[in-house]
N, C-alpha and C positions, 0 to 999 in steps of 0.2 A: 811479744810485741806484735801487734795486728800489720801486716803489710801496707802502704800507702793508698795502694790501688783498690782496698779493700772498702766498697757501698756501707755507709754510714747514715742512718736518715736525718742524726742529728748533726751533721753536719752543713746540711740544708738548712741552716735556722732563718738565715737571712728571707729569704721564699716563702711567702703566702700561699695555700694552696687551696684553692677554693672547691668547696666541698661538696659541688651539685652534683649530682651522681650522671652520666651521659642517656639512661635511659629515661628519668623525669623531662630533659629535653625534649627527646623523641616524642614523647606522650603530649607535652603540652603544645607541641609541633602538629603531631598527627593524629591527634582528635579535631582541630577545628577545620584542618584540610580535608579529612574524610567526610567531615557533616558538612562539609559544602558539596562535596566531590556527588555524594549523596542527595543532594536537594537538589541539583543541577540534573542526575541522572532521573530522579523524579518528575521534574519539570517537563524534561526533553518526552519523558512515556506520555506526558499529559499533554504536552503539545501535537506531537504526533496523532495521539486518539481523537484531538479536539480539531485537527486536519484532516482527516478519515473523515470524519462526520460533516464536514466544512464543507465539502465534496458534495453531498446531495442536495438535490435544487427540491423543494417543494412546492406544488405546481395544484392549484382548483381544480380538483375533475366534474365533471358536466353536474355532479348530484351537490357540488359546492364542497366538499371533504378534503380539504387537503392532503396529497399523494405524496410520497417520497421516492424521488426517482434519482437514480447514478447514471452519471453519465460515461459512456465509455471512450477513451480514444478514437479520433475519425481513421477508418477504415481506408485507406487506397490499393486497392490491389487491383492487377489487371486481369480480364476474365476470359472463359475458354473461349476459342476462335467461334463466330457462328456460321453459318451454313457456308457464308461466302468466302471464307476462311482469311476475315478481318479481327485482330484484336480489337479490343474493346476495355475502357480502362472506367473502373467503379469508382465513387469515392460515396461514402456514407458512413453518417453519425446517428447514434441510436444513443439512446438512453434503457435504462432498468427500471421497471416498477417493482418497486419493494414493499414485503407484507411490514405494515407498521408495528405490528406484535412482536415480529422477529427481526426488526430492523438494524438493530446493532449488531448481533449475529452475522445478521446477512452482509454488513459494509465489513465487517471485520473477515468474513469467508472471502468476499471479493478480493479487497486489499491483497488477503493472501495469495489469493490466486489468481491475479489477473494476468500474470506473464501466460499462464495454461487454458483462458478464457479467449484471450485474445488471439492465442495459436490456433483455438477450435473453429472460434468463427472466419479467421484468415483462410484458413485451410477447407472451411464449406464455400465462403467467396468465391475463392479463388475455381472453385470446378461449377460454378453456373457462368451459364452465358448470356449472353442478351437477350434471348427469347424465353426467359426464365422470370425475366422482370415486364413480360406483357401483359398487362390485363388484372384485373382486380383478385381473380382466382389464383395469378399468380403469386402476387403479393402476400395474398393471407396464407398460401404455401409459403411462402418465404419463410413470415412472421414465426410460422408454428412451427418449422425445422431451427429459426437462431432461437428460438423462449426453450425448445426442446435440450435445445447446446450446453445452454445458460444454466438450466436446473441439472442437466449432468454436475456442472460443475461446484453449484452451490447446494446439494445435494448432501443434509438430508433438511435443506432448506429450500424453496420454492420463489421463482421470482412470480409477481403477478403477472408479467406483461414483460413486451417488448416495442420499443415506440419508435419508429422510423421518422427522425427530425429531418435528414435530407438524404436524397440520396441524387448522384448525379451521374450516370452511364458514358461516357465519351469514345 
């Protein structure tokens, strides 16, 4: 004689036990979460890429061609003492001329590297002084040490130009 306490299955007749197996859940569960999870993470790459690009302003140059230019962060930084050993505080926004051949390239090198663009050009700001920014001869030295910076950085791409929209010395 079998013992009382002894697991019987027919003894559970009363019990319905329904027969979906736990991992047909899972699946029917986590297929339509991951094609979403999926479409979403899709979306967010295409949104992002289509904000990159949102970013460049295109501007008539004198020959009528429309340019593609980035614009960068405005610049504040204070500059070295000049003779009479007064500080002197900059503020200026520049924009990028970009070759339109290599345009996407080129927003998508910037993107990447504009924390290390922006530390290059801070860090050339920051050591001229007010007698740096005299005179037409000085400017176009300016010009051709930040375009010089620039192509370091987007390198082995080339910007056209650099465009000084304001600059303001105080």
């Amino acid at each position: 004689m079998a013992p009382e306490f002894a697991h019987d299955s027919r003894m559970h007749r009363g019990r319905v036990r329904a027969h979906t197996p736990g991992k047909y859940i899972v699946l029917v569960l986590f297929v339509p979460v991951s094609l979403v999870a999926l479409a979403a993470g899709l979306w967010l790459s295409y949104a992002e890429r289509r904000a990159a690009f949102a970013v460049i302003e295109y501007r008539n140059s004198i020959d009528g061609v429309r340019d593609a230019y980035y614009p960068m962060p405005e610049f504040l930084v204070d500059l070295r003492t000049d003779n009479d050993g007064r500080t002197a505080y900059l503020r200026l926004r520049m924009s990028i001329l970009l070759d339109r051949a290599e345009l996407s390239s080129s927003v998508e090198r910037i993107d990447a590297f504009k924390p290390a663009l922006t530390e290059r050009l801070t860090f050339f700001l920051r050591e001229l002084s007010p007698e740096d920014f005299d005179g037409s001869e000085e400017m176009a030295r300016l010009k051709k040490e930040m375009l010089r910076r620039v192509n370091l950085v987007l390198a082995p791409y080339d910007a056209g130009d650099v465009v000084i929209e304001e600059i303001v010395i105080q």
